[in-house]
N, C-alpha and C positions, 0 to 999 in steps of 0.2 A: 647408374644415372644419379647426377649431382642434383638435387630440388632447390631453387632458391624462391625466398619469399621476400615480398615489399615488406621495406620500414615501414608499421604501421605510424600513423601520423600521434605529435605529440597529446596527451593529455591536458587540456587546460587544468590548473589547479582551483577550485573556486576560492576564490576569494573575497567573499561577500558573506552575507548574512541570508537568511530566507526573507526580511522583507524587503532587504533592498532587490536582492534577484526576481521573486515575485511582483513587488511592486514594478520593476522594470519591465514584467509584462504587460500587467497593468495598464501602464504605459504607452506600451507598444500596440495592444491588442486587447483594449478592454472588455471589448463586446466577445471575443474570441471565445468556443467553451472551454475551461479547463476539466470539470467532472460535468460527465452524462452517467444516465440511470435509464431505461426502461419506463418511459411512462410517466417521468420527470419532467419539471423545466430543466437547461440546464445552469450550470454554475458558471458563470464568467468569472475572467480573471480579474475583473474591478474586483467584481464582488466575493471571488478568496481573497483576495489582499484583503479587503476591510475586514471579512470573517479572522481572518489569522490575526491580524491588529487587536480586532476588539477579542477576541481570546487570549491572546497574550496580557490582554490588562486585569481580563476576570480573573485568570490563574493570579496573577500577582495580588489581588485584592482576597484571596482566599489562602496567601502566603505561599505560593508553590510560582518556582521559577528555575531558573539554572542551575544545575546539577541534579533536580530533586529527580528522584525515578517517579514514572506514573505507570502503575499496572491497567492496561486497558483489555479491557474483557466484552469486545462489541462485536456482532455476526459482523458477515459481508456487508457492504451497501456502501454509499455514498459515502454517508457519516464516520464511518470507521477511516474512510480514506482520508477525509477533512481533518477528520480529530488528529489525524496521524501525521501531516505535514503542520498543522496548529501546534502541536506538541514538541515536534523537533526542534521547533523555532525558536523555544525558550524555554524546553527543560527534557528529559530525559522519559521515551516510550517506551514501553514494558510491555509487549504484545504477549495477550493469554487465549489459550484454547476456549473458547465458552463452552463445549461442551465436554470440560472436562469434572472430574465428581468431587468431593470434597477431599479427601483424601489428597488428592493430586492438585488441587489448590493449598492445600496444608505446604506441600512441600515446593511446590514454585513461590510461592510467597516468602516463607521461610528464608529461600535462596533470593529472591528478588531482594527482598527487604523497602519495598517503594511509599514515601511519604505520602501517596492516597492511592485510590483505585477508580476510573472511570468505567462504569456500566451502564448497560443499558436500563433506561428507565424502568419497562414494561420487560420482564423476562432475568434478570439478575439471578436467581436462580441461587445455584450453591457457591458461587463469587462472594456474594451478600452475607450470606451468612458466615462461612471462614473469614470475612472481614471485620465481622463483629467480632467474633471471637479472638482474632489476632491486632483487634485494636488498630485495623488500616481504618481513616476516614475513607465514605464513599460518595461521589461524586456521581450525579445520576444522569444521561443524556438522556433528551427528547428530542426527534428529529420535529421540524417545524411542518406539518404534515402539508400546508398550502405552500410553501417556501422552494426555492432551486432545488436542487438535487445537492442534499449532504448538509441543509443547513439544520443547525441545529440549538439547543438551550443548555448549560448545565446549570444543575442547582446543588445545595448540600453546603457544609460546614465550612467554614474557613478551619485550616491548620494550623495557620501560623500566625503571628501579625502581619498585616500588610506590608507589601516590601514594592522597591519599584521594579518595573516589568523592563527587561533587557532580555536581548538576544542572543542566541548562542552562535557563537566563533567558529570557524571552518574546522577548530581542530580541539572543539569541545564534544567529548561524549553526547551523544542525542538520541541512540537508540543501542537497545541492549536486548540481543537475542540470546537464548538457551540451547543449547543442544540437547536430544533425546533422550542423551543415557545409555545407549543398545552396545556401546562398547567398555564404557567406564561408567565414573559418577556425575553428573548432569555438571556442566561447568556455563558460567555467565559469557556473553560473546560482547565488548562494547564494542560501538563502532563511531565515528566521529560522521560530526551534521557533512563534511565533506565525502566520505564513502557514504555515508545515506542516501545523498544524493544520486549518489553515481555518476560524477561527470565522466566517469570511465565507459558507462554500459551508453551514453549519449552518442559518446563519440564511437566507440566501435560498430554501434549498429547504425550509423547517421541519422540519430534523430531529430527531427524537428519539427518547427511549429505547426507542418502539416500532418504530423503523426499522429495517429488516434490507437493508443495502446490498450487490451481487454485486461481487464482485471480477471482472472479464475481462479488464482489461490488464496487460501485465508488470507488476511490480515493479522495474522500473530505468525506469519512463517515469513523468513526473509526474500521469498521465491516472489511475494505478495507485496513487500514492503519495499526491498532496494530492487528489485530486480522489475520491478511494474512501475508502483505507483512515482515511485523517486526518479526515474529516470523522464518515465511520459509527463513529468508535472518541470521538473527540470530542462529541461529541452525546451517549454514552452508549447508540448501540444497537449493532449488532453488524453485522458482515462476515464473509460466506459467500466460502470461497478456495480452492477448485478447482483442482488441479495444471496445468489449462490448460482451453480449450474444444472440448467437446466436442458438437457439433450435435446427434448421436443422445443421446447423454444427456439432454439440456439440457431438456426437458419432465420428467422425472423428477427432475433436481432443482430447477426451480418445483414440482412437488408434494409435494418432500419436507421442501425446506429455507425454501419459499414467502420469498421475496425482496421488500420493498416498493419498492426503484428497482433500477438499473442503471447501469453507465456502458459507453460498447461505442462501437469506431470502425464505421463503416458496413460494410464487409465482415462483423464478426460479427455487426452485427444483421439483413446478407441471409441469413447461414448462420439465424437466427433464424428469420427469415420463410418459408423454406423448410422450416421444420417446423409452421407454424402448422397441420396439421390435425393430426400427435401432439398437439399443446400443447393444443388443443380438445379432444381424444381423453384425453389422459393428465394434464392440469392443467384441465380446463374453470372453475375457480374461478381462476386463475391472476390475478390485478388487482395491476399497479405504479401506485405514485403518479405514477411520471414514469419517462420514459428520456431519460440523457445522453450525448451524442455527441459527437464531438473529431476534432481531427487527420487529416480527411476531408472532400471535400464529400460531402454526403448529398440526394441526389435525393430530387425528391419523391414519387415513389411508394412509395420506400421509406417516406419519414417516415409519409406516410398507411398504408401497410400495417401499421408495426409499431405506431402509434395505435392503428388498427381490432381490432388484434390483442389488446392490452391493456385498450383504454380505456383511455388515457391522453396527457397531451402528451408529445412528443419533442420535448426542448431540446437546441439546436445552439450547440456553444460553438465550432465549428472559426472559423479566424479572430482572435478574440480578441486575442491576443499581437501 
């Protein structure tokens, strides 16, 4: 038997900037959310466009803009996702483990080589300290605790002289991931503001403005960064970001914050399946268009369970690379 498959439809190439694309949500759909949180207001798209704007100008008044790397060392939540399309936009993101020990900050830094580092205010940890010692400036976030979901302050040193605040080009470096090491020596990954994006992961899953994507993996892994946030922020609909995961919650907020995908390596979607009678109990309307999974193999009784669970396909990208 011969199998044939449709031409999948073309890629648009982006050709813009993040504020013009942003702001053209803006635009479109100010009041619209683009980040939710748990417990938050949420973030409209007026109000990321002005966040990204006015962040683009403090980075430049503290000498950091295009091309510069920035190592970001911030847990899950809102923040981390704001700071991370802020950062694309005019200069280059460096996503780090926060719970990684000194030692293993010694050596991604070393490798990084990033003109400052943003951490979290409250909790910096052993980030702070290898930065003193290897002479990065550090840059401190505080989320605005009465504020949307993800807003936030930074403070700390200028680096450089002031410079002016420009955007980064569809086909400038904007984010630079790591690989593990588990098979050679750890090698730098760039990737341009146009794959950050992901107009590719929009178009093949048909996303859009109606889509509400879950955030579940860090924000220092790329499963978290182009495969989530860049995609549901690019398409125009919105990302739910969760300080981490949490099993017994996790049917309350499918019901509160009603999620249309997912992305999740297999261990969280068994912590998933292991609540499927809350989720029937506490979300019975609950339906994703799809769940994505990564960086794992995924048996199949999982895959069948968390299908039966949904209604829906589970798409396995583990492999890929």
């Amino acid at each position: 038997m011969t199998w044939t498959f449709p031409r999948p439809p073309p890629v648009p190439r982006l050709e813009t900037d993040v504020a013009t694309l942003f702001g053209a949500h803006a635009r479109a759909r100010p009041d619209a959310a683009a980040i939710l949180a748990p417990g938050r207001q949420a973030t409209t798209y007026a109000v990321l466009d002005d966040h990204i704007r006015a962040f683009a100008v403090r980075l430049a008044a503290l000498g950091l803009g295009r091309g510069d790397r920035i190592a970001v060392v911030l847990p899950n939540g809102p923040e981390a996702a704001v700071a991370f399309v802020a950062i694309v936009a005019t200069a280059v993101h460096c996503g780090l483990n926060p719970a990684y020990m000194v030692d293993e900050f010694r050596r991604y830094l070393a490798l990084v080589r990033p003109k400052a580092m943003i951490v979290a205010r409250d909790g910096a940890g052993a980030a702070a300290s290898v930065s003193v010692e290897l002479g990065v400036p550090v840059l401190a976030l505080a989320p605005v605790v009465d504020g949307p979901a993800g807003a936030f302050t930074i403070e700390g040193p200028a680096v450089g002289p002031p410079r002016e605040s420009r955007w980064n080009r569809p086909d400038d470096v904007a984010l630079i991931l790591h690989t593990s090491g588990t098979t050679e020596a750890q090698k730098l990954v760039p990737r341009t503001l146009a794959a950050t994006l992901s107009r590719v992961n929009v178009v093949h899953y048909g996303l859009s403005p109606d889509d509400r994507g879950l955030l579940l993996m860090p924000m220092f892994h790329g499963l978290g960064l182009m495969a989530t946030v860049g995609p549901a922020l690019s398409s125009g609909g919105s990302v739910i970001c969760p300080t981490g995961f949490d099993g017994v919650g996790f049917p309350t907020l499918l019901r509160d914050l009603r999620p249309t995908w997912l992305m999740a390596v297999p261990p969280i979607l068994r912590a998933i399946l292991d609540q499927a009678r809350e989720i029937r109990a506490t979300a019975p309307e609950a339906r994703l268009r799809f769940v994505r999974t990564g960086a794992g193999r995924l048996d199949s009784a999982l895959l069948h369970g968390i299908e039966s669970l949904f209604h829906t396909a589970v798409l396995d990208s583990y492999g890929l690379s």
